[in-house]
N, C-alpha and C positions, 0 to 999 in steps of 0.2 A: 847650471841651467837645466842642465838633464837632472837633474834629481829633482828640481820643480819638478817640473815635468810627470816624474813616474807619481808626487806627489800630489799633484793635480788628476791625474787618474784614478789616482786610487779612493781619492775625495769623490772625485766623476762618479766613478765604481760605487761607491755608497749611495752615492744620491740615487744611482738608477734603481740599486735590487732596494730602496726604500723606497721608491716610485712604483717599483714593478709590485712590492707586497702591498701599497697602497690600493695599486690597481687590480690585484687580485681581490685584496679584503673588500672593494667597491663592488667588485663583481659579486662576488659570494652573496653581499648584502644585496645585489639588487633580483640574484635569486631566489634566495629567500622569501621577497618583499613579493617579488612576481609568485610564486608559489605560494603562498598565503593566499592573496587574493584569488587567484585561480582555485584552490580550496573554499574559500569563501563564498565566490560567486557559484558556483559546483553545489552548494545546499544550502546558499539565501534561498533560493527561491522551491515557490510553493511548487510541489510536483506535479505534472501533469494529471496523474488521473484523479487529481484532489480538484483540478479546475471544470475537467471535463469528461468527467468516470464514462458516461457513456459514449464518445466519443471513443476514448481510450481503451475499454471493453470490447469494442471489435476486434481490436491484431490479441485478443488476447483467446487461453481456451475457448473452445466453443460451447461450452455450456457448464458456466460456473456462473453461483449468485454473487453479490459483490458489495462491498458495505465500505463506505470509505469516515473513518472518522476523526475528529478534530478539538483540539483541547488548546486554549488562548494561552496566551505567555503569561497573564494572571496566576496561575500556578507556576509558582515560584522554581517547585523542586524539579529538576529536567525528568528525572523514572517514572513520576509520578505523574507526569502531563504527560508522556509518552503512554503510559498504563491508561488512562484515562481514552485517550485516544484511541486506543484499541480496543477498549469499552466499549466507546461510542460507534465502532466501525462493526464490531458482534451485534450492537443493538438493531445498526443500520441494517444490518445482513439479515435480521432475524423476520425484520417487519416484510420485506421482499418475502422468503420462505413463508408468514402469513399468509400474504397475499396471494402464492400458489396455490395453498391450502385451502384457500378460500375459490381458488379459481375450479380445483380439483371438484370441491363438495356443491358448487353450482351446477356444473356438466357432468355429475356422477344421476345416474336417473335413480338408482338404488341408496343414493345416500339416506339415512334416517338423520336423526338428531344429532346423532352423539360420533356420527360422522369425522367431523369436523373436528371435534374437541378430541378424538384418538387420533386422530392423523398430526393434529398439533404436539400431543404428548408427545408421540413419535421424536417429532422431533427435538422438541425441548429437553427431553430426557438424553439426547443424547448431541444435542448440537455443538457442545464445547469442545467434546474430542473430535468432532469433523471440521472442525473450523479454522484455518489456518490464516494467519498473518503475514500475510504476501512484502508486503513495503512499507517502510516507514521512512520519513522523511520532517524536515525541519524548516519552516522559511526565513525569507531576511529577520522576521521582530521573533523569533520562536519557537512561534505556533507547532505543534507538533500535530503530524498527521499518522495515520495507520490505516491499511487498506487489506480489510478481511474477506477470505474466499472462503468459498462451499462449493466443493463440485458437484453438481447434478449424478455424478456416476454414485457418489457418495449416500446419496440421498436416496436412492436406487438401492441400495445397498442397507441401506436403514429402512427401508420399507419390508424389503425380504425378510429381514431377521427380524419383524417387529413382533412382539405377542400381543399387543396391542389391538392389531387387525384383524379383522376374518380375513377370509383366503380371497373372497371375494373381492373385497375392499384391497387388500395388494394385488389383484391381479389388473383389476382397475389403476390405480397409481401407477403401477409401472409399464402398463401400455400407454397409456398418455402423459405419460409424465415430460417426453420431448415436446409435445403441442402444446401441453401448458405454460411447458419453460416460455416456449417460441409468444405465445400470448404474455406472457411477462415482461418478457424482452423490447414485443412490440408496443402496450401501453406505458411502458417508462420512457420510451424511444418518442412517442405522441405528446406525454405528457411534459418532457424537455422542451419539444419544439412549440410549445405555446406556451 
């Protein structure tokens, strides 16, 4: 009867460490299953400052332009709608820095003609090495996003070294060049809210 016994234990004994690795392998699998999703849910979704850049552009520097752009899950290849995306976040960037340019050659009293068209070269010729790709992000169907900066010091800085310009014309730009920002900032801030 005692040898039952140590027999039935030791039978016991199996069934438990095969209970016990079940319930490890249960566990392991249900970490897994939870960290996936938790990865998942972490870049389903579309990033904030693709829903609401200028909200999101206040906690950020204080004076950088900001371009955010977007490429559909239609584009098949993931590099290539990421690429696309960043495209379209330089284009977004680019048309803003216009629109300074434009603001610059309004409230310049000595502007001429060609004002306007050297201050753009300026920058066009050299906007690609200033332009940096902050964020990229992916939502739940894809969509890929990229969110390009320009900082204002930068531009600042591209003015001074421009040959482009008379002395005049930088010395202009880079005194007003933070009022202008600040008028940039404000008509996209206006133009949101309606």
């Amino acid at each position: 009867e005692k040898r039952m016994d140590d027999d039935s234990f030791a039978v016991s004994n199996q069934q438990i460490d095969k209970e016990g690795e079940m319930e490890s392998k249960s566990k392991w699998m249900m970490f897994a299953v939870t960290a996936l999703l938790a990865a998942c849910a972490s870049t389903g979704g579309t990033p904030k400052w693709a829903m609401n850049t200028g909200e999101w552009m206040k906690g950020q520097k204080d004076k950088a332009f900001y371009g955010v752009g977007r490429a559909s899950s239609g584009v098949k290849d993931k590099v290539l709608r990421m690429e696309a995306a960043e495209n379209m976040a330089r284009t977004e960037l680019s048309k803003q820095l216009r629109t300074w340019v434009g603001y610059a050659a309004e409230e310049y009293k000595g502007a001429d003609g060609q004002f306007m068209e050297r201050t753009n070269r300026v920058f066009s010729s050299n906007f690609v090495s200033g332009v940096e790709i902050v964020d990229r992000g992916y939502d739940g169907d894809g969509t890929a996003y990229a969110l390009a900066q320009f900082d204002l010091a930068r531009a600042k800085q591209m003015i001074e070294t421009s040959n482009e310009l008379s002395k005049e014309n930088k010395e202009y730009l880079q005194k007003s060049a933070d009022n202008l920002f600040e008028k940039l900032r404000k008509s996209a801030e206006q133009s949101k809210a309606q």
